[in-house]
N, C-alpha and C positions, 0 to 999 in steps of 0.2 A: 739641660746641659749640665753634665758635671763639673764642680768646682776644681778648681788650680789653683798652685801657686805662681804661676805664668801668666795668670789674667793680666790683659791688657785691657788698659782703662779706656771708656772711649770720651772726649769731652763734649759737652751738648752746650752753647753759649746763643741765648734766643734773645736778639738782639731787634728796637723795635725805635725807629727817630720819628717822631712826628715835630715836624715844621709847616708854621703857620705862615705863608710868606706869596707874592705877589708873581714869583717865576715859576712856574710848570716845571716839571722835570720829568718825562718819560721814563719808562722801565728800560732795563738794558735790553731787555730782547726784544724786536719787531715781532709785531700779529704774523706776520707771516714766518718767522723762524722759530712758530711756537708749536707744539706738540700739538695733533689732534686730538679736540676738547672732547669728553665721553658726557655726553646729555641723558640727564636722567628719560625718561618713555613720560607720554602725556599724562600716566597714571600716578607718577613720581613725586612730583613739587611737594605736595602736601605732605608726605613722608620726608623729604629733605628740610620742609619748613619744621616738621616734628624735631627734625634731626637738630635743625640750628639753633631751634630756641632753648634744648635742652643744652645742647654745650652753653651755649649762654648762659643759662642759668650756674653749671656749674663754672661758673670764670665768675661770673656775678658772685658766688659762695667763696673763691678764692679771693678777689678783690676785698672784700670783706673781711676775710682774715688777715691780709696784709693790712687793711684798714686799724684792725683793732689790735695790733701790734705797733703801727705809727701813729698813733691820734694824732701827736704835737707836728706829725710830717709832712709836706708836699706825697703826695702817692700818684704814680702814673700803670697805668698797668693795658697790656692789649690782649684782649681773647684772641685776634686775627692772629697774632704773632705767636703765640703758643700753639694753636689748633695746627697753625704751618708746621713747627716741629713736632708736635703727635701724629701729624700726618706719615713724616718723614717715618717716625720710630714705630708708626704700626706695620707699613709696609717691611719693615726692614730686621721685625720680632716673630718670633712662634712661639708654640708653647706656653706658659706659664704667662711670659712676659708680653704675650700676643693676648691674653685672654684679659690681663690686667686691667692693659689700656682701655680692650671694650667694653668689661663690666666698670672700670672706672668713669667714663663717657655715660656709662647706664646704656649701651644700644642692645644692651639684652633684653632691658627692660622695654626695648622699643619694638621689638621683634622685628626688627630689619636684617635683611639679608645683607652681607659683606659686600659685594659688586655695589650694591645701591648705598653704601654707606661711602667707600671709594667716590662714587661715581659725584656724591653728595660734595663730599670735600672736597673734591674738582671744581663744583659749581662753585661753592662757596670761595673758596679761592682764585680762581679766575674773574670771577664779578670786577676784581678791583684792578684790572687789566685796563676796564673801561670808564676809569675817571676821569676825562680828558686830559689823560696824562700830568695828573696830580702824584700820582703815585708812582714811588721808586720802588720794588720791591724786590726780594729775592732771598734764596736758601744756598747755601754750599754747604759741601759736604767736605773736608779736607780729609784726605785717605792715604796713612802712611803707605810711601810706596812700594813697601814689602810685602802689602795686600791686594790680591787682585778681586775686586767687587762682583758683585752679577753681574750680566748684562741687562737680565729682565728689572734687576735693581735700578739701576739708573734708568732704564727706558723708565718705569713706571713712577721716578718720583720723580722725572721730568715732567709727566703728563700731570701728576697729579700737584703736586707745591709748586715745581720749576725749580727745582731741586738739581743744581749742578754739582758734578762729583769731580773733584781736583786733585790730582795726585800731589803730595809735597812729604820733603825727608823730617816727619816727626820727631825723630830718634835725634835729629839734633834741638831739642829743646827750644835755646834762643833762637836758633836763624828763624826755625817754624813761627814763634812767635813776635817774631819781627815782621815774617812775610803775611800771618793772616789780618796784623794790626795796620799795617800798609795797604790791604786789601781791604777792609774795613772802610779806613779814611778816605780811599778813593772813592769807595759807593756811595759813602753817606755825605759825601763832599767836607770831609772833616769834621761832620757833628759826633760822631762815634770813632772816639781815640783812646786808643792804649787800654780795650775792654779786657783782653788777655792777657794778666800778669805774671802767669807760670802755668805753665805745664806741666802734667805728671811724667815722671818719667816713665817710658815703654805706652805713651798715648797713641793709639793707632789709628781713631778717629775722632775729627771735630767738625761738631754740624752747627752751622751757625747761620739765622735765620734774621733778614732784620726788611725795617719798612721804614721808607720816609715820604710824607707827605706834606706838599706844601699845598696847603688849603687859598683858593682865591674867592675871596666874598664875592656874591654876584647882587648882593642887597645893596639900595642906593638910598641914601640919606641925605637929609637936608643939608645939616652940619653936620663936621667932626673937628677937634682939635687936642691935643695933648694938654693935661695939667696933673700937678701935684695934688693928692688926696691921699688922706688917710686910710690907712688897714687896721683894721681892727681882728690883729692874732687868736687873741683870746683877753681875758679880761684885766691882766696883766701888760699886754703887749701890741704898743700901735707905733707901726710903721709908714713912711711915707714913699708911694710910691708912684711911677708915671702911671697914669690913669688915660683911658681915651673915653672920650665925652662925646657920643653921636644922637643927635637932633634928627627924628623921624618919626618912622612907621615901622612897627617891631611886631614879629612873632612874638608874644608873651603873654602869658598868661596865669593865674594862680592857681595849686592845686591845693586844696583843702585837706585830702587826705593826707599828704604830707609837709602840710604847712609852712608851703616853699613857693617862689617864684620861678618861673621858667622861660629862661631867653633862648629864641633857636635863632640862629645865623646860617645862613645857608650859602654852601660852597658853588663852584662849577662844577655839574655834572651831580651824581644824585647822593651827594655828602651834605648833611647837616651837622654842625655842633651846637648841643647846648648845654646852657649853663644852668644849672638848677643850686637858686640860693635859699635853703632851709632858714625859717625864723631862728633867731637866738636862741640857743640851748637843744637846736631839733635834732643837730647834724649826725646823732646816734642812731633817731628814729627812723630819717632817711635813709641809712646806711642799711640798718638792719631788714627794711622792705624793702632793699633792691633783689627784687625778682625779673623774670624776663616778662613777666605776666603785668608787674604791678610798675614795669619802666614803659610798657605801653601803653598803661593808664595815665602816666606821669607825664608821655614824652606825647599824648596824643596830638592833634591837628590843633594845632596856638590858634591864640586871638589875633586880630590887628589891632595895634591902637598908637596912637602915639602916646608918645614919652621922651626922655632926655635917660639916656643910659650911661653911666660910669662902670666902666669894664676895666682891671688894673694888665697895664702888659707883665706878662710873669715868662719866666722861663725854669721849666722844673725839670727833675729828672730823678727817676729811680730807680735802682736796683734788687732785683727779688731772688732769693735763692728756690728756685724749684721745688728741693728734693723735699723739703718737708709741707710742702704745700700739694703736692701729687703724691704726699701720702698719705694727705687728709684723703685723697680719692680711692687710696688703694692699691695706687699703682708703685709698688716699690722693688718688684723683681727685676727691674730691668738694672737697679743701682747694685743689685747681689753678684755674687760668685754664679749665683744659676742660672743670668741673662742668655736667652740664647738670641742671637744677631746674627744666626744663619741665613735669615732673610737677605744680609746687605755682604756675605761674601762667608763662604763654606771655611777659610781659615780663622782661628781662634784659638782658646775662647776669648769676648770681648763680653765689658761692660761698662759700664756707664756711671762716667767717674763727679761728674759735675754736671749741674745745668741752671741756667743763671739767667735770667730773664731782664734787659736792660731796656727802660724806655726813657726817651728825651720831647719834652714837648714844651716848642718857644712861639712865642709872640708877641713879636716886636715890630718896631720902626716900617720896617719893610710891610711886613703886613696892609697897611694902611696907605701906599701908594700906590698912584696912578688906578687910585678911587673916583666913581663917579659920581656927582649929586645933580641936585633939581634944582630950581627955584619955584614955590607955590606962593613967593610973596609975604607976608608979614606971619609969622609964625605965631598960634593963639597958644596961649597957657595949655601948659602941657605937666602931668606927674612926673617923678622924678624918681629914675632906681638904682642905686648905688651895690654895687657888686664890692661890698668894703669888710665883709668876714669871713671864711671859710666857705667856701661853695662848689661840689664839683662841675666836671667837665664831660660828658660825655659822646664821643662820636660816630654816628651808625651811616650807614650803609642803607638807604630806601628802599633798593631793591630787595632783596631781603632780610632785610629789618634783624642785621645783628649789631651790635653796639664791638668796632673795632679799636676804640679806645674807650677807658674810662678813667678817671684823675680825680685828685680832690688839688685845690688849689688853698694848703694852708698860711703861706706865706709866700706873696709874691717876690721877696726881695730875695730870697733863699733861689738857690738853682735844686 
């Protein structure tokens, strides 16, 4: 598409709340008012499994740069929540900026056919439909209403992210961003406020994608109770903060190749998180061999054993600027003069003024009630593992084994 001076900017804001907390919250749409799902053919899986662990891998490659830019920072970041708006922006690109995203992805390198790549991202985004309504999820698309969009457009980023398209007057700067920061607050039950500070002017589209999970332990432990412990920041810097201290029988195990400890907790429904704390001084080592290959070696099937665990409650939150992070990939036409988004409505030209990737991940108080334990009777000496340095977080999906969060937790007193 040739370039203008009339380019209308479009804004991309990938918005991603993870909450750790004891109440369920379904998706806003019912199973039954959801688009019919496109399943990959029996011959598929294994090509979509190819498919997922390469996007993994490349979000693994991005976490990492945002890692080695914040050492001293809290980091949260979600593959799930970004691949939802690449989903959105491959559908809705041709051309140049159509070819970007895929050679950026590498599915050229996978020799996959586009329907089975489609069909894949369906899979993979749908999965989280069925977490016993753990998860909040969802995409909009805000469409000034001087644009009239495809129809084949919104059918198909319904079917494919759930991707709703909302008509609203951009052209007036404030009220639009009053009305998507209001729309925000409401879905994310006010964890995600005031993400939209400005607007460009002449903005004709903003896609804004976000996920809230509230994870419910289904692990039963002997004891638990809250106390004050130290954190140890760095070798400068020790903070004190609430700590929960649970008496059991723990997924955990050590891995030698990256000379870490690994706690998994397991949710309702087939969500795990864990925690993986690198020895003193590792936390680069680990960082730098996160692959999708070598987190399966990392993340494999834990020990039982008991212990006495100190877990600090933290609540963090991070913000990433996209565009130079998907340039590391390649993908940089869609932010030019030459974006073509004839895909998502034949009026133009449009491009793509911002994209900004925002995650929130808490737990606290709530988290931890209406917990249930055992009594086994007198409790025998047990080791002891303190989560009290830098260690991250990470959270996959079992059914197909992609990691939809990942965090480092460098200070828990810090949000």
């Amino acid at each position: 598409m040739q370039s203008s001076s009339s380019q209308r900017p479009l804004l991309l804001a990938v918005l991603c709340c993870l909450l750790w907390g004891p109440e369920a919250t379904g998706a806003r749409q019912s199973e039954e008012s959801m688009p019919t799902q496109v399943h990959p053919t029996h011959s598929e899986p294994p090509v979509c499994q190819s498919i997922f662990n390469n996007i993994a891998d490349i979000f693994l490659y991005l976490y990492k740069e945002s890692a080695w830019i914040s050492k001293s920072s809290n980091i949260v970041f979600s593959p799930l929540s970004v691949t939802a708006a690449l989903a959105t922006l491959f559908l809705g690109t041709k051309a140049d900026a159509h070819s970007q995203i895929w050679n950026g992805l590498e599915f050229n390198l996978l020799g996959a056919e586009e329907h089975l790549v489609h069909a894949c991202f369906q899979q993979l985004l749908r999965t989280f439909q069925h977490w016993d309504n753990e998860l909040v999820a969802g995409s909009i698309l805000f469409i000034d209403e001087r644009l009239q969009p495809r129809a084949e457009f919104v059918q198909g980023v319904q079917q494919l992210s759930h991707t709703e398209a909302i008509t609203v007057n951009l052209r007036d700067t404030h009220g639009a961003r009053t009305q998507i920061n209001s729309f925000l607050r409401r879905e994310t039950k006010n964890e995600i406020t005031d993400l939209v500070q400005e607007l460009e002017n002449n903005t004709s589209l903003a896609l804004l994608t976000y996920i809230s999970f509230h994870g419910k332990l289904r692990d039963e432990f002997h004891t638990e109770l809250t106390v004050e412990e130290n954190f140890h920041v760095d070798k400068r810097t020790t903070v004190r903060v609430p700590t929960v201290n649970r008496l059991g029988a723990f997924d955990l195990h050590r891995d030698t190749n990256f000379s870490s400890w690994v706690l998994a907790q397991h949710c309702l429904g087939d969500t795990v998180a864990y925690y993986v704390l690198p020895d003193e001084g590792k936390m680069e080592q680990l960082e730098r061999g996160l692959t999708q290959e070598q987190l399966d070696g990392l993340l494999r099937p834990l020990d039982i054993r008991s212990a006495s665990v100190f877990l600090p409650k933290f609540s963090i939150s991070g913000t990433h600027d996209l565009k130079p992070l998907l340039g590391k990939l390649g993908i940089t036409n869609v932010f030019s003069d030459e974006a073509d988004f004839s895909g998502i409505t034949e009026q133009g030209p449009l491009k793509l003024s911002q994209a900004t990737h925002r995650a929130v991940l808490t737990l606290d108080d709530d988290t931890f009630s209406e917990r249930m334990y055992f009594d086994v009777g007198p409790w025998p000496s047990v080791p002891t593992f303190k989560f009290n340095r830098p260690f991250l977080v990470i959270v996959k999906d079992d059914n197909n084994n992609f990691p939809v969060f990942v965090g480092k937790v460098v200070n828990p007193s810090q949000g």
